[in-house]
matplotlib code that plots the C-alpha trace (Angstrom):
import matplotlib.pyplot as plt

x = [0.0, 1.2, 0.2, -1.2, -1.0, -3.4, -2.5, -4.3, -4.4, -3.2, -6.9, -5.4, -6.5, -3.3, -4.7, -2.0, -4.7, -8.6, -10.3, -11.8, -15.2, -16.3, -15.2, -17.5, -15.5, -13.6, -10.6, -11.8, -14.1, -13.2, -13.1, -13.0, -11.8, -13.2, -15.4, -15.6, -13.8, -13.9, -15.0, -12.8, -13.6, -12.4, -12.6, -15.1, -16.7, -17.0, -14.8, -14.7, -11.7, -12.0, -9.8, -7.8, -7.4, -9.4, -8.6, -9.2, -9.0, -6.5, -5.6, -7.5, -5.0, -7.5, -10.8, -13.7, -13.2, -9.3, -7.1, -5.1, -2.0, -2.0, 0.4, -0.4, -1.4, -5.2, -5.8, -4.0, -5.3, -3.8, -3.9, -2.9, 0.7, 3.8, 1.2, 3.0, 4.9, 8.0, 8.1, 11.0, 8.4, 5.3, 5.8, 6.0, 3.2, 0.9, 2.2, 1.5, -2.4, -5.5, -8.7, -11.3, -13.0, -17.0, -18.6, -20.1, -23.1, -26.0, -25.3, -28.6, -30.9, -29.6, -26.5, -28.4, -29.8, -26.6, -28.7, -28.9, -28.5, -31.7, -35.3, -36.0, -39.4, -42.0, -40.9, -38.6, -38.6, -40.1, -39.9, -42.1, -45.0, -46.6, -50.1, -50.5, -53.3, -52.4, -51.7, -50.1, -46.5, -43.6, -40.9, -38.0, -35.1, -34.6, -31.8, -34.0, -36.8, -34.6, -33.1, -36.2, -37.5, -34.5, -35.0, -38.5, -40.0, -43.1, -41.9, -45.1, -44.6, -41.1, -41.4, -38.8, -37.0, -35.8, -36.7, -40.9, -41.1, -38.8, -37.2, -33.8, -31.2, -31.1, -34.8, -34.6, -31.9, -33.9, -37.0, -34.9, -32.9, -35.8, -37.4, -40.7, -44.2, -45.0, -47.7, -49.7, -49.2, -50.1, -47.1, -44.7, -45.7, -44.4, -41.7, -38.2, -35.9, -32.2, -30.5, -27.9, -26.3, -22.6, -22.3, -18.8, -18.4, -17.3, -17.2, -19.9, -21.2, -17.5, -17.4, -20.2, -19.8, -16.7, -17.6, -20.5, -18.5, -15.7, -18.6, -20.4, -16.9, -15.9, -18.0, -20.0, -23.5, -26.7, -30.3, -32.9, -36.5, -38.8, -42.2, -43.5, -46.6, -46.5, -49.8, -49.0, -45.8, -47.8, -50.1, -48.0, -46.0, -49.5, -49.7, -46.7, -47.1, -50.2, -49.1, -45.9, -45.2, -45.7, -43.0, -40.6, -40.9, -42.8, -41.5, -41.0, -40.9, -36.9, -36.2, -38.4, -36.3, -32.7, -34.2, -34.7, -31.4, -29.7, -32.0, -31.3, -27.6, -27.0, -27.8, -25.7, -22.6, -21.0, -23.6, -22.6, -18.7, -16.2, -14.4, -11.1, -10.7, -6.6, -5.7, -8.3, -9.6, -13.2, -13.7, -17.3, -18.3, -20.2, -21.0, -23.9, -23.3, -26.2, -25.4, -28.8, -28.5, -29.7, -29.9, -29.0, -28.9, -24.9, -25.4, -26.3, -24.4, -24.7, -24.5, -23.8, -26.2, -23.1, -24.1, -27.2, -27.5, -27.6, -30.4, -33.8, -36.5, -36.8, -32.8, -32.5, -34.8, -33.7, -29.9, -31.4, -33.0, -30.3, -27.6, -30.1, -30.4, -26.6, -26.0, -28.7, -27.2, -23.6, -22.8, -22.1, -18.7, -16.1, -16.6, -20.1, -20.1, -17.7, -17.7, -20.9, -21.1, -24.6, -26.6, -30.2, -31.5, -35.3, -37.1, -40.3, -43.2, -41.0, -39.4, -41.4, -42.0, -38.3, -35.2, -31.7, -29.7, -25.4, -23.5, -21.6, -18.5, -16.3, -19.9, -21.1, -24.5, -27.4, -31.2, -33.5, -36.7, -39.8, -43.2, -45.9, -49.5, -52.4, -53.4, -56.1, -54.1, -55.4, -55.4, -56.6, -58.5, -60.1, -59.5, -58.2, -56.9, -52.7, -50.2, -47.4, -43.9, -40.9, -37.6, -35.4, -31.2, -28.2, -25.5, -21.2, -21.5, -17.8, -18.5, -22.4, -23.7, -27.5, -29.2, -27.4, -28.6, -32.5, -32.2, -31.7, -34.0, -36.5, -35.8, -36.0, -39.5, -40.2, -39.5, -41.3, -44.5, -44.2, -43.2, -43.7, -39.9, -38.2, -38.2, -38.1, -34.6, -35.8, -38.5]
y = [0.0, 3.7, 7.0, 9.5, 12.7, 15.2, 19.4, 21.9, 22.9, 25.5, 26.9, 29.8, 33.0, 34.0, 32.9, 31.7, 30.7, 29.5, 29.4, 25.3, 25.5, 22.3, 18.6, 15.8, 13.1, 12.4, 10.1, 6.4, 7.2, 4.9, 7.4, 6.2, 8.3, 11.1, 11.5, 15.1, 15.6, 18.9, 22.0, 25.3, 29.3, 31.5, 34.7, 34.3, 30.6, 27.4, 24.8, 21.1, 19.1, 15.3, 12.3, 10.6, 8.0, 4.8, 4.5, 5.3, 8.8, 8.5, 12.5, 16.0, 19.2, 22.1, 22.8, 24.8, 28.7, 27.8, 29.7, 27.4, 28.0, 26.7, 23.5, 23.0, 19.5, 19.0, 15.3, 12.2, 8.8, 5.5, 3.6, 0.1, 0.1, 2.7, 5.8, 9.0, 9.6, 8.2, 5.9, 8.2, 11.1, 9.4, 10.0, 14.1, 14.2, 12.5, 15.5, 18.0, 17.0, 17.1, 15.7, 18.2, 19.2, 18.7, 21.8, 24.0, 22.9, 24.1, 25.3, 24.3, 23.4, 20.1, 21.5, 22.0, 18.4, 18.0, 17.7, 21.6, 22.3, 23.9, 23.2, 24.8, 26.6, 24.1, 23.1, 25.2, 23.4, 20.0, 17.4, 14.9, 14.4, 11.0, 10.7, 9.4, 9.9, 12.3, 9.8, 7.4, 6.8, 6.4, 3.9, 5.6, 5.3, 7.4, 9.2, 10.3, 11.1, 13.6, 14.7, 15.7, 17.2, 19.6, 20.3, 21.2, 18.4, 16.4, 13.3, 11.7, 13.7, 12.3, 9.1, 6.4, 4.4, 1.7, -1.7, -1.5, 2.3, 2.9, 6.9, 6.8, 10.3, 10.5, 10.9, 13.9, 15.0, 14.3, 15.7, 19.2, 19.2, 18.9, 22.3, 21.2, 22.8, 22.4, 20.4, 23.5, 25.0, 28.5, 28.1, 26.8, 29.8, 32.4, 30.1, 31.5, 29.9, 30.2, 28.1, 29.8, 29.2, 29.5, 30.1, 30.6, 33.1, 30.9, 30.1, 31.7, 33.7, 35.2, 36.1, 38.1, 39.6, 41.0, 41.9, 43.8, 45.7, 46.2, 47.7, 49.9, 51.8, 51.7, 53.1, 56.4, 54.7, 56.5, 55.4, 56.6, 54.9, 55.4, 53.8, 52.0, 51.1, 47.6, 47.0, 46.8, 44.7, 42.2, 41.8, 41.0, 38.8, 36.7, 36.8, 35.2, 32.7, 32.0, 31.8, 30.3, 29.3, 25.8, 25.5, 28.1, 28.4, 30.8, 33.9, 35.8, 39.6, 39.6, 39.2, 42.5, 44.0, 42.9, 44.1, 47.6, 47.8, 46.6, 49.4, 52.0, 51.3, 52.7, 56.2, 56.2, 53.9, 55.7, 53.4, 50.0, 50.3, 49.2, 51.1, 50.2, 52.5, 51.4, 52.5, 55.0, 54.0, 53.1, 50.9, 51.1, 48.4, 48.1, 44.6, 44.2, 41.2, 41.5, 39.9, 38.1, 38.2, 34.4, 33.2, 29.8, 28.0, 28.8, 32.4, 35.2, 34.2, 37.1, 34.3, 36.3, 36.5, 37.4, 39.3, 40.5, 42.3, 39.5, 37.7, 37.0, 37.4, 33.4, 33.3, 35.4, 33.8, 30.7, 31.1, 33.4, 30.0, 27.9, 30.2, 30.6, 26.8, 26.0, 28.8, 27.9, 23.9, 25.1, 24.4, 27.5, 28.2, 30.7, 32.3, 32.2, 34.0, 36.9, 39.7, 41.4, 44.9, 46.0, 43.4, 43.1, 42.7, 41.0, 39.2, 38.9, 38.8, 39.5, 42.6, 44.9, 48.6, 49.9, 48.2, 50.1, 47.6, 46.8, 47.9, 44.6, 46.2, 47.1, 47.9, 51.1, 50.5, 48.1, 47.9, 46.5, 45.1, 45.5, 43.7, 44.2, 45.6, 46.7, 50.5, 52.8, 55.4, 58.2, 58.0, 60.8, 62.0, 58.9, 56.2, 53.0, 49.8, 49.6, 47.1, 49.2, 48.2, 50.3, 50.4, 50.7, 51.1, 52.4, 53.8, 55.0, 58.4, 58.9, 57.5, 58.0, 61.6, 62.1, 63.3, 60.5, 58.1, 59.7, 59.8, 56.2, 54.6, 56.9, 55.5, 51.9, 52.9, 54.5, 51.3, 48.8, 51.5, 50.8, 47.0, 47.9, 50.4, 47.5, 45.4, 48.6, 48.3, 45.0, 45.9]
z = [0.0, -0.3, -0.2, -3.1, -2.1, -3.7, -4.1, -3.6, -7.9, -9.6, -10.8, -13.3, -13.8, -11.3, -8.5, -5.8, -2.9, -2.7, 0.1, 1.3, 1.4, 2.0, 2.4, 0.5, 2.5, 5.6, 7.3, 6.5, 3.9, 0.3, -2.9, -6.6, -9.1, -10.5, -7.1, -5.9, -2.7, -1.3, -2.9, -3.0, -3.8, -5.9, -6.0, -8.6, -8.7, -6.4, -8.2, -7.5, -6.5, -7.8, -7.1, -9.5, -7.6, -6.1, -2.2, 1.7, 3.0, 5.7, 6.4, 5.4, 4.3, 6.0, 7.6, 5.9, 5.8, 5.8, 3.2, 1.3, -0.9, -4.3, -3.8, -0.4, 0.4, -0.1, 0.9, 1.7, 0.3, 0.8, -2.7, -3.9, -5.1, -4.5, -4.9, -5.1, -2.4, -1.4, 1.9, 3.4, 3.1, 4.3, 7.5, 6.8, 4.7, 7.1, 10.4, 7.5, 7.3, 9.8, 10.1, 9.4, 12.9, 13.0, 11.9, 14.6, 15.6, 17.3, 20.7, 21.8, 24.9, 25.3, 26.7, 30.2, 30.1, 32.5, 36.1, 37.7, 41.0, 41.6, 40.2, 37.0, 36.4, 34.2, 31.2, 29.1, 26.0, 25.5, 22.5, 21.5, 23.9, 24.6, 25.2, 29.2, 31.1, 33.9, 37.1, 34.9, 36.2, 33.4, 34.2, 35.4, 37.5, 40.2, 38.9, 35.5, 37.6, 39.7, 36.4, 34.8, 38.4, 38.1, 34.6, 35.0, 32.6, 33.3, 32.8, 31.7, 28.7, 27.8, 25.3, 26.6, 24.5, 26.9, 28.1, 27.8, 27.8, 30.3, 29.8, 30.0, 30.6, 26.4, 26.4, 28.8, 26.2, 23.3, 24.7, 25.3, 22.1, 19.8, 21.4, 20.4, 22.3, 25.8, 27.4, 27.2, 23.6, 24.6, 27.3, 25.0, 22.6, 25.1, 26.6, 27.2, 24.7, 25.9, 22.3, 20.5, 17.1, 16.1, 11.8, 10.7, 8.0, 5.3, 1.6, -0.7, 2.3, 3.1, -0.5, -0.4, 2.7, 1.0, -2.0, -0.5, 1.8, -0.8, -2.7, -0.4, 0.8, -2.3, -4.7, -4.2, -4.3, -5.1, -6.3, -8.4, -8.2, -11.2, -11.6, -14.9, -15.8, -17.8, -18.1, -22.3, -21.8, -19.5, -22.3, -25.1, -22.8, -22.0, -25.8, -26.8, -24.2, -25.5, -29.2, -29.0, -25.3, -26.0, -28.6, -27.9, -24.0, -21.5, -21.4, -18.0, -17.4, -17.6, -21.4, -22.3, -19.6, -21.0, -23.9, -23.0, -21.4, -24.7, -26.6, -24.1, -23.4, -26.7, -25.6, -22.5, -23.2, -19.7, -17.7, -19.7, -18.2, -15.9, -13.5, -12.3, -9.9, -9.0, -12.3, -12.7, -16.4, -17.2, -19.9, -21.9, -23.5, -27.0, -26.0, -22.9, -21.2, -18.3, -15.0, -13.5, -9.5, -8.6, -5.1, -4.6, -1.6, -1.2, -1.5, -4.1, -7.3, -10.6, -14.0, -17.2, -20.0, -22.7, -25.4, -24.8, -28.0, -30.2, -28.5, -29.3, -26.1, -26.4, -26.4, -23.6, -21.9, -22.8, -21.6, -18.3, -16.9, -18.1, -16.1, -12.9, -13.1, -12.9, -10.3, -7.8, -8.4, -7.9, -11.4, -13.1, -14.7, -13.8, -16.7, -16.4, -13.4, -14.6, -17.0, -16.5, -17.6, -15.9, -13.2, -13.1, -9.9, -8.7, -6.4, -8.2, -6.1, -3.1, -4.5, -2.2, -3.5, -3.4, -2.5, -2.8, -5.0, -4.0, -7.1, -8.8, -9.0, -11.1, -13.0, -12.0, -12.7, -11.6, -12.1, -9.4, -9.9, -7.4, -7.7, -9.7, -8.4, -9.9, -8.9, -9.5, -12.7, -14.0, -17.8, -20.4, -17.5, -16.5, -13.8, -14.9, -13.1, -14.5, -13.6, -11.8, -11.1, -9.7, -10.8, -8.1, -9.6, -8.4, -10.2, -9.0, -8.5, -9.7, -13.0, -13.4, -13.0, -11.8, -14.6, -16.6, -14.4, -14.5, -18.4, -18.8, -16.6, -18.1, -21.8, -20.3, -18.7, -22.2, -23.9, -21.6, -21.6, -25.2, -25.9, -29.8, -29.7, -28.1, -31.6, -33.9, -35.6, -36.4, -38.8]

ax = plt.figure().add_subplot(projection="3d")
ax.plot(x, y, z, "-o")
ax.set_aspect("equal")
plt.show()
């Protein structure tokens, strides 16, 4: 048997360290090849690490949250044959590794199921109940019955899991632990809860947390709110899908809204840019790749829509649930998570009236999407029911100036007003 030794990879782009964000397997676990082991991040993506080998984990190189150098050892894995690692060196390479440590768990109410000194007040918190009639007696030792005295639990509540029903000291636990409702829902409603939880800071979530600080003290942030009535859009939206929506796919409000950016972006080229503020250039772009904000269950993720331009509403549609699809899975590419030139930004029914959208930087531009309702409008002097949405956006006030800013959100509200200009260079 010997040892294979797996590094932590050289991932390109420059990068000389990633940070682990999460192991797949631990010490004693058997791996084939090709199985994904741990998972690292970039700066700019989640990549995942796979063995090339078949064999038994025998020593992890880090812990979540840990910044690892490119080279550094990763993983230890004993193999069939000579592996890769010479005998004289085994020895090293196994100090240099560590088992990954749990990860934090919840600091909960079963840490006072150890026996108090003093009588606690009725039931705190309380698990699974078991129906008993009130002068029925559990079986219980002495001890558990003292323990569940002191801990305030009724312990014909408690369901044992010994010998014929019997509660045991891990039922107490249990019975804590789960923080489940009291005897008396309406007490258990307003009971004290005293559980904490520990979350480290790591991964996707650390990566956000910077980049949303690096872009709030970075960037000299300010929003403009417009509202747009899209009663008209709506309607030719329900008419496509009606037409066409079985062969070409159902169409959301988000391709007529990459549209009008496309459309509009060719009046104010200074809002489809980049700013590198180190070197003090800004770089416009003819090209609009639009950056979707997705949230997936690792964290918000901003997939590219490239070349925005170029597409049809059913391609952009098309490639915008595609992209959401991979980023919510953890699939999506580096490069499909880079080079965005303006963001759009929504929560659909949950985008509330008006939000105050974090630039993507180095864009200096985003557009935020808030619900739609219907309102009572006045219209040629009469009132009508419309469909009303706001656009909430933010712009880089070193780059953007306000009346720019005002400009172009009121040609995209021009243009979705009036679905018909949004496909007139193509008649």
């Amino acid at each position: 048997m010997g040892t294979h030794v797996i590094k932590m990879p050289d991932i390109g782009e420059g990068i000389a360290e990633v940070e682990l964000s999460v192991w797949h397997v631990k010490v004693g676990d058997m791996v084939v090849e090709d199985q994904v082991l741990a998972d690292v991040m970039t700066d700019k993506a989640m990549v995942d690490i796979p063995s090339p080998v078949h064999g038994k984990v025998i020593a992890l190189g880090g812990v979540p949250g840990e910044v690892m150098a490119v080279g550094s050892i990763l993983i230890s894995i004993e193999v069939e044959g000579a592996g890769n690692v010479k005998e004289s060196a085994q020895p090293a390479a196994a100090a240099a590794v560590k088992e990954a440590p749990v990860a934090p768990a919840k600091v909960a109410a079963v840490e006072q199921s150890k026996p108090a000194a003093a009588p606690r007040p009725a039931a705190v918190c309380q698990g699974p109940m078991v129906a008993r009639e009130a002068d029925e007696r559990p079986l219980a030792s002495p001890a558990v019955r003292k323990h569940a005295l002191d801990l305030g639990i009724q312990l014909r509540l408690v369901r044992g899991t010994g010998p014929a029903g019997r509660v045991l000291h891990e039922d107490l636990d249990t019975y804590l632990a789960q923080g489940q409702s009291n005897a008396s829902t309406a007490t258990a409603a307003y009971a004290q809860r005293l559980d904490e939880e520990q979350i480290p800071v790591i991964g996707m979530r650390r990566k956000i947390a910077q980049r949303m600080q690096d872009a709030t003290q970075r960037a000299a942030h300010f929003s403009y709110v417009e509202e747009i009535d899209v009663t008209a859009v709506e309607e030719l939206r329900a008419h496509l899908n009606e037409k066409h929506g079985a062969t070409r796919g159902k169409l959301t409000l988000l391709p007529f809204l990459v549209r009008a950016l496309v459309v509009a972006l060719r009046d104010f080229p200074q809002i489809n840019a980049r700013y590198d503020d180190e070197a003090q250039v800004i770089t416009r772009l003819g090209a609009v790749h639009v950056g979707i904000a997705t949230q997936a269950d690792i964290g918000l993720m901003v997939p590219v829509v490239r070349h925005a331009e170029a597409r049809s509403l059913w391609d952009s549609a098309s490639e915008i649930s595609r992209l959401a699809t991979a980023a919510r899975n953890g699939k999506a590419s580096r490069d499909e998570l880079s080079g965005s030139s303006i963001t759009l930004t929504s929560l659909g029914a949950l985008g509330g009236i008006v939000s105050t959208p974090v630039l993507n930087l180095p864009e200096v531009a985003i557009v935020g999407v808030n619900k739609i309702v219907e309102r009572p409008m006045v219209v040629k002097g009469q009132i009508v029911i419309r469909k009303m949405m706001n656009l909430s956006s933010s712009f880089d006030h070193r780059v953007v100036d306000g009346m720019d800013a005002a400009q172009f959100i009121q040609a995209v509200r021009g243009l979705i007003e009036q679905p018909a200009t949004l496909f007139m260079d193509s008649f």
